[in-house]
C-alpha positions in Angstrom: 0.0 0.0 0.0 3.0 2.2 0.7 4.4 2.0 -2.6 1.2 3.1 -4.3 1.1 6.1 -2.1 4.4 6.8 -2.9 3.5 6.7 -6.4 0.2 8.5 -6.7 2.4 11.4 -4.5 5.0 11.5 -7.0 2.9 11.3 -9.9 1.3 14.5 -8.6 4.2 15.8 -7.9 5.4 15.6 -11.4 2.2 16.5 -13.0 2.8 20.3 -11.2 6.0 20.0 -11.8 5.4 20.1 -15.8 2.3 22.1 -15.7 1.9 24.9 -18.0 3.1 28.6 -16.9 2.6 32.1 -18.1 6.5 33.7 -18.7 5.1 37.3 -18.9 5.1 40.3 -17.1 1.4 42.2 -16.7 3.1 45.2 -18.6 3.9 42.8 -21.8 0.6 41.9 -21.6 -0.9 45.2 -21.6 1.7 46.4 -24.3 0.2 43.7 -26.8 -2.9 44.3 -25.8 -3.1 48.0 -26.7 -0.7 47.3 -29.6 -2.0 44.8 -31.6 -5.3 43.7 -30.2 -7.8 46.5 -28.7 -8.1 48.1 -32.1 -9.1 45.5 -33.8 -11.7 44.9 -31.7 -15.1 46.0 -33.1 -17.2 48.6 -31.1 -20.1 46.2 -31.7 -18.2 43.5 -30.3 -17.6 45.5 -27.3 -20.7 46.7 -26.5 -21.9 43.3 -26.4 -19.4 42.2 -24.1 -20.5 45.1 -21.4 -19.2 45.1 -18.1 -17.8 42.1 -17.1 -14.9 40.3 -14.4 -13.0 37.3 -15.9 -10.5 35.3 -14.7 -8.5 33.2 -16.9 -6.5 30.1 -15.7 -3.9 29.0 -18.0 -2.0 26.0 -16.7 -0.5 27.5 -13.2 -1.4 31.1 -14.3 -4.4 33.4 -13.6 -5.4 36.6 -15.2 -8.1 38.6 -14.0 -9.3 41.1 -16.5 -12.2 43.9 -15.7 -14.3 45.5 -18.4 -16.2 48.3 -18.3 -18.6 49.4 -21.4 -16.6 47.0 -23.7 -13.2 48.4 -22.3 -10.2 47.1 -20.6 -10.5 49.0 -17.2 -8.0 46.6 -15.5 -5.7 43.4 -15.6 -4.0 41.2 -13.4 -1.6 39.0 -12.7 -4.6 37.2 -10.1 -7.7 35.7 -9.6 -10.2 38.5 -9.0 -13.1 38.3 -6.6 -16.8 37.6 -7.7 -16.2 36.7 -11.6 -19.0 36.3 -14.1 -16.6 34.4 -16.3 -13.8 32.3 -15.7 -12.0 30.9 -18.9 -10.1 27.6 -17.9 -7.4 26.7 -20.3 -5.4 23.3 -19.8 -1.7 22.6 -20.2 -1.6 20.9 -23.2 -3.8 23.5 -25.2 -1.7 26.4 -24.2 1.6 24.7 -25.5 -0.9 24.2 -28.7 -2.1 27.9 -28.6 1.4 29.0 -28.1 2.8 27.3 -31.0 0.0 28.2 -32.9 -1.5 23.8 -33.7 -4.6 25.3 -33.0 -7.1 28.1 -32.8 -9.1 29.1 -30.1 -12.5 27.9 -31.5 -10.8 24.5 -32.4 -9.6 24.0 -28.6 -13.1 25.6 -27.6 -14.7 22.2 -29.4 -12.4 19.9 -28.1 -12.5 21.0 -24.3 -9.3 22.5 -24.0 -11.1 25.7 -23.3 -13.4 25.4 -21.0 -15.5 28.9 -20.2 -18.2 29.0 -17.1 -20.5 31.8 -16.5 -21.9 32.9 -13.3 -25.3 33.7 -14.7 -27.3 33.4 -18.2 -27.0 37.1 -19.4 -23.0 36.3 -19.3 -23.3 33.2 -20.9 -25.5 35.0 -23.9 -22.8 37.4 -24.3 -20.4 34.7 -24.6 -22.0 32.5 -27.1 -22.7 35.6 -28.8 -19.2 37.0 -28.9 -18.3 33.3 -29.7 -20.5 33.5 -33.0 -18.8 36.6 -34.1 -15.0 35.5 -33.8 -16.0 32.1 -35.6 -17.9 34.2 -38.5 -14.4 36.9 -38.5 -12.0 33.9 -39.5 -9.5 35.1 -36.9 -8.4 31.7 -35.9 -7.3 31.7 -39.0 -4.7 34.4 -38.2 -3.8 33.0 -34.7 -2.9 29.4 -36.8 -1.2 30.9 -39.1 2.8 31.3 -39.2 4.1 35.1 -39.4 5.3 34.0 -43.2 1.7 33.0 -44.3 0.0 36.3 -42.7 2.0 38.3 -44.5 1.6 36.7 -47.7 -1.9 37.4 -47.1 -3.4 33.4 -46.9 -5.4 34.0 -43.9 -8.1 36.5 -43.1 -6.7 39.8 -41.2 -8.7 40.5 -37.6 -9.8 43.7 -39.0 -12.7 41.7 -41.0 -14.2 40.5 -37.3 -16.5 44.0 -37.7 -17.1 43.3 -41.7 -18.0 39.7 -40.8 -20.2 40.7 -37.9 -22.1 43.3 -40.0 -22.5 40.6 -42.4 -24.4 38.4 -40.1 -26.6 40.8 -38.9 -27.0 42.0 -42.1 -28.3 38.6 -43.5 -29.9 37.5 -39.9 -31.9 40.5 -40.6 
């Protein structure tokens, strides 16, 4: 009995060991965000997302982000308290995110991405938000190797607002 103890201890052990961790300063992350992401953001994508607190566990990392009307109003390096949605990302996904195997909707559908809301307003917004990112083809961009995006073979995140409009447009 003392020898599976020992194993199921070590096992554990190891499993923390090799779990998957964020090597990046809040500042970096705040950088690319205002660089490269927030404006290419659509407004309508924002207004749909609202006011909202989400934490995000990635391997042995947490990021708690804050919006307000759509906009970043803060992010952390920690859990934050009360969140509407928490965004659970496992170890092996990230590696896949992070070498760009596989894009977010892709790991979404497999369960490497696991999102839980804390009411069904939240949820809406997600499934919502979730429609227009699959409709923009921007996990087509996060696949894709710097060498294809600039050759132009994948869709650009500025079409997320064309492809949204597009929607509404024919949903209408």
């Amino acid at each position: 009995m003392r020898k599976y103890m020992l194993l199921v201890a070590f096992l554990s052990l190891m499993g923390s060991i090799f779990a998957y961790q964020l090597n990046v300063s809040r500042d970096w992350l705040l950088e690319k965000y205002y660089s490269k992401v927030s404006d290419q953001i659509p407004k309508s994508a924002r207004l749909i997302l609202g006011s909202e607190r989400i934490n995000v566990l990635i391997g042995k990392s947490t990021i708690g982000i804050e919006t307000k009307n759509g906009e970043l109003a803060s992010l952390e390096m920690y859990a934050i308290a009360s969140p509407t949605i928490t965004i659970t990302v496992d170890d092996a996904t990230a590696e896949k995110l992070e070498r760009r195997e596989i894009g977010a909707l892709s790991a979404m559908n497999s369960g490497g991405i696991r999102v839980k809301t804390s009411n069904l307003y939240s949820a809406f917004k997600v499934e919502v938000l979730k429609k227009i990112y699959s409709a923009s083809g921007a996990d087509k961009t996060l696949t894709s190797t710097p060498a294809q995006s600039k050759s132009g073979s994948s869709a650009p995140l500025s079409d997320i607002q064309n492809a949204f409009y597009m929607r509404v447009k024919i949903w209408n």
